[in-house]
N, C-alpha and C positions, 0 to 999 in steps of 0.2 A: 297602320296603312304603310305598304314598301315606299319608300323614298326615291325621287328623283334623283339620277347621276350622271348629270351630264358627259362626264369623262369615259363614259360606258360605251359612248355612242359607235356603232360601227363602221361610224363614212360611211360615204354615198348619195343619193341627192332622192331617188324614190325610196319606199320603204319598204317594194315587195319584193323578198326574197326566196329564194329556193329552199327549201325548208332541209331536205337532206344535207345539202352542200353548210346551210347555216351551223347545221347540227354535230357535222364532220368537221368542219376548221375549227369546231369548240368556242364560237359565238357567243354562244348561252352557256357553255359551262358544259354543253351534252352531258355525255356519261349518262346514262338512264335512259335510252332508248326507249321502247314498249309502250312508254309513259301515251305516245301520242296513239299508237293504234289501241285496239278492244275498249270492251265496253267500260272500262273504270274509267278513265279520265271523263265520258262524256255524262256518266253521273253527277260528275263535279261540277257546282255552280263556278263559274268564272269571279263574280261579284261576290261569292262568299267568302274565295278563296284570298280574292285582293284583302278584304275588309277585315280579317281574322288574322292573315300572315302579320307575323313582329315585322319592324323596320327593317327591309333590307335594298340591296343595290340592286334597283329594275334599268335594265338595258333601253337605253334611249329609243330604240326602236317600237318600245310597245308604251311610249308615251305620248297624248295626244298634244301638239305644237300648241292648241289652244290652252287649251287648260289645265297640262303637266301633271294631268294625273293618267293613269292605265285607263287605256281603252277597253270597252267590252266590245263593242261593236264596228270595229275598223272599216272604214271606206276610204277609194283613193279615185283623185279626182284625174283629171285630164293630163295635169300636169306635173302627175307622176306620187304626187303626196299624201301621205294619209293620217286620216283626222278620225275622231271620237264622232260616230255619223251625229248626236244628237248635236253638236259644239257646231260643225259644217252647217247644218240646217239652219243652227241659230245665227250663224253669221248670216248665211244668205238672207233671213227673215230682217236684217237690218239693211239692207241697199245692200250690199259689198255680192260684186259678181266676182271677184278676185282670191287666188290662193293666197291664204292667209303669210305662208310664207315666205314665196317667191313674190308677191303682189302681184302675178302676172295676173293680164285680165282671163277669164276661160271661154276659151272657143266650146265647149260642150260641159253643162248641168249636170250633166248625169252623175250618179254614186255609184261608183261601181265594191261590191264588199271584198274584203280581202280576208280571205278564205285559209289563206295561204299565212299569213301573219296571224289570223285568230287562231288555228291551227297550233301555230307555235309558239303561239300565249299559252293557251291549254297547255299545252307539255313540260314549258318552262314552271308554268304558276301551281301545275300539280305537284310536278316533281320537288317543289318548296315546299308546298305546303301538307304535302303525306311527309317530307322529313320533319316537319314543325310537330305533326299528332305523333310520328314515332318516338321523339324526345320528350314531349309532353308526357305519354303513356309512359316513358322511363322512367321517369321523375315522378309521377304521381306512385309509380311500383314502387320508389324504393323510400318514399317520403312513408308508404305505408308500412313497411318491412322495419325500417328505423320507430315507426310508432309502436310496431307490436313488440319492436326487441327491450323498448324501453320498459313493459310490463315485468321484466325478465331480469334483464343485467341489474348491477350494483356497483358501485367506486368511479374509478376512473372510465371505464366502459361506458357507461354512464352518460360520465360526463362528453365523454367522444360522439356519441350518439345524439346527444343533443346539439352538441357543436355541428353536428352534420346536414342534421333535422332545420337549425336554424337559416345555415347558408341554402339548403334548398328552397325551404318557405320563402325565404329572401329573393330568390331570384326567378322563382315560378310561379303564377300566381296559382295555376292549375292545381299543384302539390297543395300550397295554403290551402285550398278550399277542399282541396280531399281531405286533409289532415283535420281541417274544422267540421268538417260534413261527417266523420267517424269518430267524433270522439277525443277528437285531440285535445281541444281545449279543458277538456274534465281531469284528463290522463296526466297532461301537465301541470296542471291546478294542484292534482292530489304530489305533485314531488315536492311542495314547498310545504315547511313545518319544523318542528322546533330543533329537529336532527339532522337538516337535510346539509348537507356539506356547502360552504360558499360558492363554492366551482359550478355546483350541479345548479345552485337557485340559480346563480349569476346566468348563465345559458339559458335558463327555462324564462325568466324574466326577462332576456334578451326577445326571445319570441312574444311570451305574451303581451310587451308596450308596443309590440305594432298591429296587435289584431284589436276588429272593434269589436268588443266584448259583449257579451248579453246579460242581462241585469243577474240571471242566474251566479253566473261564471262570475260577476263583480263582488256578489256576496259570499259566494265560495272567498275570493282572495280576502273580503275583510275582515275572516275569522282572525281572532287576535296574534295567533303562534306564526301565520303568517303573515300579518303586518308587523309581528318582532321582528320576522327574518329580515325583511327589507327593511328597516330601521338598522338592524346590524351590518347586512353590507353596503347600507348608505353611508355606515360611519368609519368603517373599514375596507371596503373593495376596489375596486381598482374605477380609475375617473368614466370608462363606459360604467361599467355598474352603475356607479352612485349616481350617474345622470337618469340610467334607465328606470332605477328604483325612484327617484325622483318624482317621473314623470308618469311612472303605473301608479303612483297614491297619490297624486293629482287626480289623474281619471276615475280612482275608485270614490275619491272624496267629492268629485262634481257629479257621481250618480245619484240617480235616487233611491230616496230611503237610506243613505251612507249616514254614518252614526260616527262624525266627525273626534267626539271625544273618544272614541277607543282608538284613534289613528294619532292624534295630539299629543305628543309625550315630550319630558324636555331632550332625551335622546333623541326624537327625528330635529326640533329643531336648533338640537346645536350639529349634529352631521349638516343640515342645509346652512345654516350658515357658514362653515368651513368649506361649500361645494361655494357659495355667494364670495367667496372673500380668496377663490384661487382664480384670480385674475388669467391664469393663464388659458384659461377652457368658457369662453365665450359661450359655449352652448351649457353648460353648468350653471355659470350664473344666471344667464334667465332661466331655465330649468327652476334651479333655484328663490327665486326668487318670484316667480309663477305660481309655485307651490306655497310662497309664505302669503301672497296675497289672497287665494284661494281658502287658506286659512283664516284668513283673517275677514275676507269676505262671509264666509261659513258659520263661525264661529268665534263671535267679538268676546265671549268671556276669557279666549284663550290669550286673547291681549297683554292681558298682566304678566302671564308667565312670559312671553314674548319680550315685553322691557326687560323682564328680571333678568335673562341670560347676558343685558347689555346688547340688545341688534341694534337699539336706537344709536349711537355712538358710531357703531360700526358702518351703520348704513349713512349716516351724514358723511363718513369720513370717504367714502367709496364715491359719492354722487356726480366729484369731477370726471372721473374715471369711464364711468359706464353711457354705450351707447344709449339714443334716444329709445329705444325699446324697453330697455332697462333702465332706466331713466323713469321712466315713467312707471312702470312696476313697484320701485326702490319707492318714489312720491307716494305713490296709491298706500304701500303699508305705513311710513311716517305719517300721515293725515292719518288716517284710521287711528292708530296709537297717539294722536296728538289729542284725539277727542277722549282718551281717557285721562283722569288727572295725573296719574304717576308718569305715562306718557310725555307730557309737558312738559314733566317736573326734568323728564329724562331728554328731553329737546334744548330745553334753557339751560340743561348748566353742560352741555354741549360745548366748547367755546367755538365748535366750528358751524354753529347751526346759522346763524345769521348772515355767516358770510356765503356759505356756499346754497344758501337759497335766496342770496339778493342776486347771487350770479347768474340764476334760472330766470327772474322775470324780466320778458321780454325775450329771451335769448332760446329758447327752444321752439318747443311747440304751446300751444295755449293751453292745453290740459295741464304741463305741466308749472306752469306761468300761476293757472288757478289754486295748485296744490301749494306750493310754495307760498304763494297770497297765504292761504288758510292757515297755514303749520304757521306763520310770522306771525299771522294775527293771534291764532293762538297764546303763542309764546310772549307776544307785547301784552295779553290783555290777564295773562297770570302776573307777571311783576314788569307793568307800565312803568314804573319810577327808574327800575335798572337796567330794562329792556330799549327804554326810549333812546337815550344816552347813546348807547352800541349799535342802534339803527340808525340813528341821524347821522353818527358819525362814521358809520359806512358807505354813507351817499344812497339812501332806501330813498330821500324825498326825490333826490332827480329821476332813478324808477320808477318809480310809482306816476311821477307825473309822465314818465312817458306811457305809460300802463292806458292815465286817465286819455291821454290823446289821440290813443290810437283805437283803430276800428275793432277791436275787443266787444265780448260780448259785457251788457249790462253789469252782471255781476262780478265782472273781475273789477268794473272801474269801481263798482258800491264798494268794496273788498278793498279796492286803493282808498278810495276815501276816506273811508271809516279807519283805518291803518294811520292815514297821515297825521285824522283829528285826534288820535290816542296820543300820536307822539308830541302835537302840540299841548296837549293838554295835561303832556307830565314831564315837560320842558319848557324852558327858560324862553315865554313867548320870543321877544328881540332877537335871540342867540338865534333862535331855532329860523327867524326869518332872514336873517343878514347871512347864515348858512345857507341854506339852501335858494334864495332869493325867489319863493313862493307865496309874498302875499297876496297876490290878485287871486291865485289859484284857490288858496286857503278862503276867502271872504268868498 
């Protein structure tokens, strides 16, 4: 829909203008004549043409004062002003005898149309919106000229082609949907494979993680030579790639029927954790770590191999660091891995795992309040005797009781309780209460 600008406006105090004279001083921008006589403009719907043009600066003249959108049907009342007739009507249907503008009251009801401004809406709103379908139609020619040469070229040509391909699809949507409506997505599908150069996947996987794909095309990409490929430049290309590659085996692993263990390798996930652990690229680490969850939501056997590279460690040590989005991401895979036993084993001899999930409860959001509950209680209730010690003397019992006090759902307070009675019951009862000064809460 074109946009309102008010800076556009041309003075003046009525709104009906001479249409030649508007046309010659270059009001509207003229230049295009013709536009308003013969029969093409009056083909053209008014209302189709607002509703399709991209955002552009409409001339305060052809906006209605009530409701600051384009008028189709202009009327001007007694006192000179001119309104969207159905907007006028609706005012008068509410008491109001007065122009909406001036407030004057009106000596005469009457609508008179303005012939002469609809006029030169038509000519302003054609001559847009035939230049919108003549770029359109450019773009869609040459999005298809670039798909067929890609049947053709090799190397660098190639890769230039794509490069070209992608900035258009990017910024038309018209081209995308040519380019998908012929073929494109198969065309590009088939250049990825065990030989195909970094340069040229990187480009083709650039387009393909923004279209939404069809379950066809998704099992085209999970043949294996090409989930090697993006597994390789996930672990070597440049930070857009390895996001891009990221988040296209994300999407191929949440389809259906995806067959998560041909995609599972310790190569993708040591590349994702090296994308998780560059602080400097915010959109990487959740990328990142989106994908480990995914994983791990998919397929819990893959777990083990997931402790064995050492993420557990990694990901406690990162937890102060990472926004609440990733925050919670980073939680969701530590619980999952906390419920397997080597998982734990890999939480507990952590030395930072205690401290930096007694920092979460209470202190974020409550999903992640919960997570942190679960991974603590985990890790107190594999070695209670050594575990106890390190939590009390963190200050876990004044948490917890704020946990139990607050409007929290049931189960995080069951979760503090059950957490508190472990540490009483493999601690020095006296000690444990003259510390934290909780025995009313305890009994």
């Amino acid at each position: 829909m074109p946009m309102y600008q008010p800076d556009l406006d041309v003075g003046g105090g009525a709104q009906v203008l001479d249409l030649e004279t508007a046309v010659k001083d270059g009001i509207l921008g003229g230049g295009g004549g013709g536009a308003i006589c013969g029969g093409g403009v009056q083909k053209l719907d008014l209302k189709k043409m607002i509703e399709e043009l991209e955002p552009i600066d409409v001339p305060s003249l052809f906006i209605c004062p009530i409701s600051l959108e384009p008028m189709l049907d202009p009327v001007t009342l007694c006192t000179g002003q001119t309104y969207e007739r159905s907007n006028i009507l609706k005012w008068f249907s509410l008491g109001h005898y007065t122009c909406p503008t001036t407030m004057q009251e009106l000596w005469d009801d009457s609508l008179t149309p303005n012939k002469t401004l609809q006029q030169l809406m038509y000519s302003w709103f054609s001559q847009k919106y035939l230049a919108m379908k003549k770029r359109s139609e450019d773009v869609q020619g040459r999005a298809m000229e670039l798909l067929e040469s890609l049947k053709k070229v090799k190397g660098q040509t190639r890769v230039q082609a794509l490069k070209e391909l992608r900035q258009v699809v990017t910024a038309h949507t018209t081209a995308r949907k040519a380019v998908m409506g012929n073929g494109g997505v198969a065309l590009i599908c088939s250049l990825l494979g065990n030989f195909t150069m970094h340069s040229v996947g990187s480009e083709a996987i650039g387009i393909l993680v923004n279209w939404d794909l069809d379950s066809e095309s998704r099992l085209n990409l999970m043949q294996p030579q090409k989930i090697s490929l993006m597994v390789d430049m996930l672990n070597e290309g440049s930070i857009e790639t390895k996001i891009n590659c990221t988040r296209l085996i994300g999407m191929l692993i949440k389809s259906e029927h995806s067959e998560i263990q041909n995609v599972s390798s310790l190569s993708l996930l040591v590349g994702l954790m090296k994308l998780v652990r560059n602080k400097k690229h915010q959109n990487g680490v959740s990328a990142g770590l989106d994908l480990l969850k995914t994983i791990c939501s998919h397929e819990p056997s893959v777990g083990s191999l997931i402790v064995s590279i050492g993420v557990v460690p990694q990901l406690v040590e990162l937890l102060p660091n990472l926004n609440n989005e990733c925050l919670e991401l980073a939680l969701y895979i530590l619980e999952v891995l906390s419920t397997l036993p080597e998982g734990r084993l890999a939480l507990k001899d952590c030395p930072k795992t205690i401290t930096n999930m007694m920092k979460l409860l209470m202190g974020v959001t409550e999903s992640c309040t919960q997570s942190a509950l679960s991974i603590l209680l985990g890790v107190c209730k594999l070695a209670p005797e050594e575990c106890a010690s390190l939590v009390v003397e963190a200050g876990l019992a004044a948490n917890l009781l704020l946990v139990i006090q607050s409007g929290c759902s049931p189960v995080l307070k069951q979760q503090s309780v059950e957490l508190l009675k472990l540490c009483t019951l493999n601690y020095a009862g006296t000690i444990f209460i003259s510390k934290c000064e909780l025995a009313r809460t305890i009994q």
